[in-house]
N, C-alpha and C positions, 0 to 999 in steps of 0.2 A: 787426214793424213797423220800418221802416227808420228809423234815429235818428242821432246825432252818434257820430261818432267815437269812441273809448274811448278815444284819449287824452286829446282835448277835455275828455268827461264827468269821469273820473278824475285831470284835475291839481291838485295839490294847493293852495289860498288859505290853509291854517292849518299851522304847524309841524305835522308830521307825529306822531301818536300810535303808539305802539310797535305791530305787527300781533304777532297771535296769536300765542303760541308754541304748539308741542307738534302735534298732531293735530286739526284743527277739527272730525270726523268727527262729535262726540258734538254739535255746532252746529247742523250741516246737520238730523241726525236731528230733533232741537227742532223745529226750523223747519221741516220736512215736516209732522211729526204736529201743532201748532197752525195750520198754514195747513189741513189735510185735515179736521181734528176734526169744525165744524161742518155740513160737507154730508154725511160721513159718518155721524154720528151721525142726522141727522134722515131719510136716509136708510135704513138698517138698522131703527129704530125704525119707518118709516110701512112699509118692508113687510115685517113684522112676524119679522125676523131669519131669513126662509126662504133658497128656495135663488137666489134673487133678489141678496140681501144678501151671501150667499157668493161671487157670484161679482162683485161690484161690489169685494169688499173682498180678495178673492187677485188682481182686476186692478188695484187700486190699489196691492196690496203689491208685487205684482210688479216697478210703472212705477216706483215710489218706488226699489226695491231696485236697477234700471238705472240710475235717475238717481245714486245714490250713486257707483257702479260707473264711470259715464262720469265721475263731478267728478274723482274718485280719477285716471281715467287724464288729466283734463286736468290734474289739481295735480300731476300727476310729467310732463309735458309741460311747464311754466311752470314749476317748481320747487318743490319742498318747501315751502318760506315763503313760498308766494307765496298769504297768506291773510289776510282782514281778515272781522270780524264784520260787515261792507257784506255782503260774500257770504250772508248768511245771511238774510235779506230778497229776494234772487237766487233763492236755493233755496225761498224760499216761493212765489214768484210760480212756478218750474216746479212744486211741490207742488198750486197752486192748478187750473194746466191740469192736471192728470194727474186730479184728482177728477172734472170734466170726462168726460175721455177714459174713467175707469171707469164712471160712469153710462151712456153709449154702451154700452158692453161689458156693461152690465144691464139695457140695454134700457127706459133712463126713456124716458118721453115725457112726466108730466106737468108741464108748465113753469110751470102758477099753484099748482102746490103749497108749502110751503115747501121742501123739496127745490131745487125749481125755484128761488126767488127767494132761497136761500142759495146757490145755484150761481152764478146772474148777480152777486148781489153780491160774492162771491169775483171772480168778473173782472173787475169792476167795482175793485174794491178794486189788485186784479192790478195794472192797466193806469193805473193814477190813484195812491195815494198809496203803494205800494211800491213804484213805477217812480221817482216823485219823488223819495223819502225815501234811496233805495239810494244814488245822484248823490253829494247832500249828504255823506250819512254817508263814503262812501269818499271825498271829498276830504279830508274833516276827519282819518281816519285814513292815508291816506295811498294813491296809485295802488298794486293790484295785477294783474299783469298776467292771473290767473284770472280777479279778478272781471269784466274789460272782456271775457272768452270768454263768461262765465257770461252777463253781464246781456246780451249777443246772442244766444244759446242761449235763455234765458227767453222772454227775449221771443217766440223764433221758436215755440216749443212752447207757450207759451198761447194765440198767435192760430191754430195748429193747433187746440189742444184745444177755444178758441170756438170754429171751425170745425165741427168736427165735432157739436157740440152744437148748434151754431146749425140744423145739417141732420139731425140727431136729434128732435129736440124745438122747433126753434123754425120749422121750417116751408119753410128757404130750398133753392131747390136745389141737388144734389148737386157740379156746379161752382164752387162758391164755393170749395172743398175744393182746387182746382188751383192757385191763387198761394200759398200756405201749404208746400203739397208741391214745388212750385216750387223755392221758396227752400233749399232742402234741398239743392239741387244744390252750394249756394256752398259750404256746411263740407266737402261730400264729398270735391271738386273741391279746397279747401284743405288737406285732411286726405292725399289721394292725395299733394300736392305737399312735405309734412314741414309745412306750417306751419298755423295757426288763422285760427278764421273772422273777420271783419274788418265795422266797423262802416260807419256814416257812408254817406253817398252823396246826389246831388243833393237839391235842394228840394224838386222833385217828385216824388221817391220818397218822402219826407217828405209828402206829400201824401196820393196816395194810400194810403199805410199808415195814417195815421189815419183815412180815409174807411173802410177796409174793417176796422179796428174797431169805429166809431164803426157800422156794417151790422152788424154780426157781435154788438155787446150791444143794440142795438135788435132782433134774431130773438130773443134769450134774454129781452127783459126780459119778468116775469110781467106783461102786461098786455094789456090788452084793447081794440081801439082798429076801429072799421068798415075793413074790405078789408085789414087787416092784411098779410095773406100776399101779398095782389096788390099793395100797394106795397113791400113791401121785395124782391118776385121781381122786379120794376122797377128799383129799386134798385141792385137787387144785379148787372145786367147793365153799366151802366159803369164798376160800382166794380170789380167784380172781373177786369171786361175792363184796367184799366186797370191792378190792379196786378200783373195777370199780365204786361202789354207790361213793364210798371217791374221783375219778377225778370228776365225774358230779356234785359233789355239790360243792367241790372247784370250778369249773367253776362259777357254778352258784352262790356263795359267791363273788367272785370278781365282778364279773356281778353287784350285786347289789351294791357292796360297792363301784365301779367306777363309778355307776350311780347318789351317792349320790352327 
């Protein structure tokens, strides 16, 4: 979801607090396994630890064990100390999409289960007071230049992970899926070029990025509501039209402004 700046977000209003010394690795891990705990647990439990649960939780171990693996390669990109415990509310919000993305990979579909309504409210939680809370906390300790990679990253890979859930289990079609994958183009594209991915962009991009979440947890919410799936299939036709137009032109805006 397209947001402010990382310099913007991350300047600091309070004398700066010492960041992390040493290795945060043992941080991040915390922070995966308490954001993952509850969908996993309640899932494993309701079916009933077969071969269901096995492979929900080698596709969680797996995305969790990439996500380490990519921080790692972007903290020696940005630099060794370039770490504050802000990041580790970053690394839950992507912990939170990856549970998500394994449920997919196990073939949930029931969405008024608890499973289901531990899932939405993880993204829920995701996109509302860890998104908040990370801002604050890192001005208080002070800009780092990961965390402003990380909490763009996050961001991009939970409104993936509702994606795919939202067209798993909550009913939306399978193009909702293309502005999410979309936006993938920008890191690649930044990453080919030696530099990272980069926040901020117009109002309107700002716009519809919250529209196509605010679609994306109304398919997940567990509930019950007449024609459900034929208005959010409605729905979902100018949001997602719209924030597909808002990644190709942001593409194509950097494009020319790296050209200059």
């Amino acid at each position: 979801m397209p947001r402010e700046a990382p310099g913007q977000r991350r300047t600091p209003i309070h004398p700066p607090l010492p960041l992390r010394s040493g290795s945060p690795w043992a941080g991040w891990l915390l922070a995966q396994v308490v954001a993952a705990a509850p969908v996993s647990l309640a899932f494993v439990v309701s079916s009933g630890a077969g071969m269901r649960a096995l492979r929900y939780l080698g596709a969680l171990a797996g995305m969790l064990a990439v996500q380490q693996l990519l921080i790692v390669a972007l903290r020696r990109r940005t630099g060794p100390k370039s770490s504050s415990p802000a990041d580790d509310l970053t690394v839950a919000r992507a912990a939170l999409g990856s549970t998500l993305a394994a449920l997919v990979a196990a073939d949930f579909s029931d969405r008024l289960s608890l499973t289901g309504g531990l899932a939405w409210a993880g993204a829920l939680v995701g996109v509302t007071a860890l998104d908040w809370l990370d801002g604050p906390l890192a001005r208080r300790l002070g800009p780092t230049r990961l965390g402003a990679v990380l909490d763009i990253e996050a961001d991009s890979w939970l409104t993936l992970c509702c994606a795919a859930g939202a067209v798993a289990w909550g009913q939306l079609p399978w193009w909702v899926l293309l502005p999410p994958l979309v936006r993938y183009i920008h890191p690649a594209v930044a990453l080919a070029r030696g530099g990272l991915s980069a926040g901020g962009g117009p109002w309107w991009g700002r716009v519809t990025g919250v529209a196509q979440m605010v679609l994306l947890l109304a398919a997940l919410a567990p509930i019950v509501v007449p024609r459900r799936t034929l208005v959010l299939t409605l729905a979902a036709i100018p949001v997602s039209a719209a924030q597909l137009v808002t990644m190709t032109a942001l593409l194509f805006m950097r494009e020319e402004a790296s050209g200059r």
